[in-house]
C-alpha positions in Angstrom: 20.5 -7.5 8.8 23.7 -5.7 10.0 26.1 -7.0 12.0 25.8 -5.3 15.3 22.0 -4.7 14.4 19.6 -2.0 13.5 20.5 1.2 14.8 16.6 3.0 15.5 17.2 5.2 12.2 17.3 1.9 10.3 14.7 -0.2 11.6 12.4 2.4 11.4 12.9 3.2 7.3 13.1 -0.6 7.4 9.6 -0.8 8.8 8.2 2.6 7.2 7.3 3.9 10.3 9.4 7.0 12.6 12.1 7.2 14.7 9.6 9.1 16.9 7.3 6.3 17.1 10.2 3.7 18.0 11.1 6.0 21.1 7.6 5.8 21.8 7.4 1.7 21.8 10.4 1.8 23.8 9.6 3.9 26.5 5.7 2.0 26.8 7.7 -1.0 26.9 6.2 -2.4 23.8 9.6 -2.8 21.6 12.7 -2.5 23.8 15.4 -2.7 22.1 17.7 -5.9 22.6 20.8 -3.8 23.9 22.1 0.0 23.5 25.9 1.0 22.4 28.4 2.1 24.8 27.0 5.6 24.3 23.6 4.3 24.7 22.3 4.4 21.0 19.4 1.6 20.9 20.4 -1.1 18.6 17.6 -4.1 17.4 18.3 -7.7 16.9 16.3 -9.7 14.2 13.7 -10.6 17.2 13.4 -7.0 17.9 12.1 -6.3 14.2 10.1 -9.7 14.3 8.3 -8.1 17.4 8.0 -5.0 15.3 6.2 -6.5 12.7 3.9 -8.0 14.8 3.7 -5.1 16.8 2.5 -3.4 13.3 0.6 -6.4 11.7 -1.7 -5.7 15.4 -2.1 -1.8 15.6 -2.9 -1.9 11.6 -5.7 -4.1 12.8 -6.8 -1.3 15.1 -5.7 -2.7 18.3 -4.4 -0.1 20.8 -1.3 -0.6 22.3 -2.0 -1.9 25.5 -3.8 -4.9 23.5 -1.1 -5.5 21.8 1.4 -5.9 24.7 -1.2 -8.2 25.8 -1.2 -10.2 22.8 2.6 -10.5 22.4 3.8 -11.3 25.6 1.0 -13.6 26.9 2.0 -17.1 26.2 0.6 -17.3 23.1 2.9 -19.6 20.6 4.3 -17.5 17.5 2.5 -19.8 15.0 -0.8 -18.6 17.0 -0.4 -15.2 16.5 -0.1 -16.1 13.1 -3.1 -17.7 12.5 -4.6 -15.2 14.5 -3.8 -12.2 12.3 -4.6 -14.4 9.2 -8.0 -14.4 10.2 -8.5 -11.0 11.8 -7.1 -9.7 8.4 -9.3 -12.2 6.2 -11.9 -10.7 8.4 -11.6 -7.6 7.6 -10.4 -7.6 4.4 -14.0 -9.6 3.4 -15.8 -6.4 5.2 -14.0 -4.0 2.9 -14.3 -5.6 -0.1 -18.4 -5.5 0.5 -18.0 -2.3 1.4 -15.9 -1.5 -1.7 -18.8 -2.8 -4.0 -21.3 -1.2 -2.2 -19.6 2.2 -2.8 -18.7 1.4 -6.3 -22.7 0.7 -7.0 -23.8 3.8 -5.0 -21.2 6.0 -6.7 -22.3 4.4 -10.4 -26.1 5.9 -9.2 -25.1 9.3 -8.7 -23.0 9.5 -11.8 -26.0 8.1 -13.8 -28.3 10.7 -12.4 -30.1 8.1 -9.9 -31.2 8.3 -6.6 -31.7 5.6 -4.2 -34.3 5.0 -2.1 -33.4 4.3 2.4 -34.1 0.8 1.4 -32.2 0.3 -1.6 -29.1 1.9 0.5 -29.4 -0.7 3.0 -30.0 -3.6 0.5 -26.6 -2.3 -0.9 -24.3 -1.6 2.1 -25.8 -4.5 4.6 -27.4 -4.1 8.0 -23.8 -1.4 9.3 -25.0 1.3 6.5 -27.1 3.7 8.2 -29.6 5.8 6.0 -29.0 9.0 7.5 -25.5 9.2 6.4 -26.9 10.6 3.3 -28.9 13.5 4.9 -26.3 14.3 7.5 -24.2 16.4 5.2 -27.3 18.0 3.7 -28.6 18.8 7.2 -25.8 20.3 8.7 -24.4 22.5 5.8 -27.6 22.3 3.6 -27.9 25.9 4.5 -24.6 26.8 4.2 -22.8 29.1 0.8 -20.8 26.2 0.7 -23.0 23.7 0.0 -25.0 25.6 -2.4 -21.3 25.8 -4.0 -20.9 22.6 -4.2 -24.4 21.8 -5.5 -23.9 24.3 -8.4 -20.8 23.1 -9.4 -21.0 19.9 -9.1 -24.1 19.6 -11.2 -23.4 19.4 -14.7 -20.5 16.8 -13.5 -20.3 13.6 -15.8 -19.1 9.8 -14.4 -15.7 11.3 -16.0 -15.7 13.9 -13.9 -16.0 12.2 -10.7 -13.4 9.3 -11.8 -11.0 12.0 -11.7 -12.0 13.1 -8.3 -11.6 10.2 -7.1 -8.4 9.8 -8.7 -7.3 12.9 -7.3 -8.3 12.0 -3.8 -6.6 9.1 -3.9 -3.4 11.1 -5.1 -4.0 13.6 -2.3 -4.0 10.5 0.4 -0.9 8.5 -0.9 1.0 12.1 -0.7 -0.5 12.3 3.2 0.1 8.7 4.4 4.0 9.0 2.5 4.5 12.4 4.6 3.4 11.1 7.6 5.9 7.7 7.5 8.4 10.1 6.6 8.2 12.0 9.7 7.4 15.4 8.2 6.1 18.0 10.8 2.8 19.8 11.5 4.3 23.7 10.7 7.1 22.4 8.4 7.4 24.1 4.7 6.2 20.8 3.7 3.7 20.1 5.6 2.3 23.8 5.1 2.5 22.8 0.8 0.3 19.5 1.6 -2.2 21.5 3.6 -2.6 23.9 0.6 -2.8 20.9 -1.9 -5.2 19.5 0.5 -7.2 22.8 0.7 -7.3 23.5 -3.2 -9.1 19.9 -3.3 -12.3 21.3 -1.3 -12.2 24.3 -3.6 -12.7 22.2 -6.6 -16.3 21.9 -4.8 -16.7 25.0 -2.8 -14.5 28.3 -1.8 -13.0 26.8 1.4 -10.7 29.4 2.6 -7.8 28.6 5.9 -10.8 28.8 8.9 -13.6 26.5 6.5 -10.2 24.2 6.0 -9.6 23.8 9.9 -13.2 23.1 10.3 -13.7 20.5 7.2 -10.3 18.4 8.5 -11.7 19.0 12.4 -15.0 17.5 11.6 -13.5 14.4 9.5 -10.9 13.5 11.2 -12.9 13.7 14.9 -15.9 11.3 13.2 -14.9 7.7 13.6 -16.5 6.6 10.2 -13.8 9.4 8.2 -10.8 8.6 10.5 -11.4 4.9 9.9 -10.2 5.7 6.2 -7.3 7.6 7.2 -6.4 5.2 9.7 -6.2 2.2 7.0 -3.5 4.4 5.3 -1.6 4.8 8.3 -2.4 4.6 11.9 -2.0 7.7 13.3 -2.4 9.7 10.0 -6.0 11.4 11.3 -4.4 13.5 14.1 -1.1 14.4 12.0 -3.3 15.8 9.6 -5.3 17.6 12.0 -2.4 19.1 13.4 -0.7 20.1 9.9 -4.0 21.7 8.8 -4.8 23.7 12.5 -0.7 25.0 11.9 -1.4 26.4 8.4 -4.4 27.9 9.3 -2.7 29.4 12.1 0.2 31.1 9.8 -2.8 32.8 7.8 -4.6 33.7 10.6 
């Protein structure tokens, strides 16, 4: 740790998270920091980042911020909180595991041609997986260009194939969550290259041009069950990735 402490710049690439979103903490009264410069530049002790973490451990839990003032200055001991985010994460981290496996089986059917049953879908993914998730898509764009693109491309696809979609995706997400962290903003030259990356994704599947691109990101990112995945990359990351999408779309309007 320095000497006089963290000035906000260095806490926050210390912590992987934004200057922006320290300000925020700050003026919430979440993470105040410990004392300001004669100028008044904030400046964080070690018990400032220790509260950080925590702070972070909590909202990567999904707790909103109010909860997590609650948490942290009730008069619950530190070795509490602890234990408490040890079993929230085992917790969780037991859910997606199943979860994991459940895809991984469900993904292995369609690559080997298969189809499964309502039944067999719910013997894989456990009492939360709801059968309709797999005629949703095919009920609200079944009549659609695009998803007769995406039908026809998609068909002669082998399990190679799709491993390197998924590969891809996974790519396309790390590049996301690292913009976000880095503070890089909606409208930016950046940002405006990752919405395109993004966008040329979905064409791998189906002409998506800037409009079809607003709409795809709108409709994922505003369903819980597709902002949950963004969220586990990065709290926060689903409405910065609205917002970089809706400003490219804008500057090819």
């Amino acid at each position: 740790m320095p000497e006089d402490g963290y000035t906000v710049g260095g806490l926050a690439r210390l912590a992987g998270v934004t200057v922006r979103t320290l300000h925020h903490y700050d003026d919430v009264g979440l993470l105040v920091p410990s004392r300001r410069t004669a100028t008044g530049y904030r400046l964080y002790d070690a018990a400032d980042a220790d509260r950080l973490t925590r702070i972070l451990y909590y909202r990567d839990l999904g707790f909103g911020l109010d909860d997590v003032a609650a948490l942290l200055d009730g008069d619950t001991d530190p070795a509490d909180h602890l234990r408490t985010q040890h079993r929230l994460l085992t917790e969780r981290r037991d859910r997606v595991q199943e979860l994991v496996t459940a895809i991984e089986r469900e993904l292995e059917a369609h690559m080997s041609g298969i189809r499964l049953t309502p039944e067999e879908q719910l013997e894989i993914f456990g009492e939360r997986w709801d059968p309709a998730y797999r005629t949703e898509a095919e009920e609200r764009w079944g009549d659609t260009d695009a998803w007769a693109q995406s039908q026809e491309r998609t068909r002669s696809w082998t399990k190679a194939d799709w491993e390197q979609v998924k590969e891809r995706t996974d790519a396309m997400d790390e590049l996301l969550a690292e913009a976000f962290v880095a503070g890089v903003q909606p409208g930016s030259v950046r940002a405006d290259e990752l919405a395109e990356a993004h966008r040329a994704e979905l064409n791998r599947f189906y002409d998506a041009d800037h409009a079809m691109h607003r709409g795809v990101v709108g409709f994922t990112t505003g369903d819980e069950r597709f902002r949950a995945r963004y969220e586990s990359l990065a709290p926060g990351l689903s409405d910065w990735l609205r917002a970089v999408v809706e400003a490219n779309a804008d500057r090819h309007a």
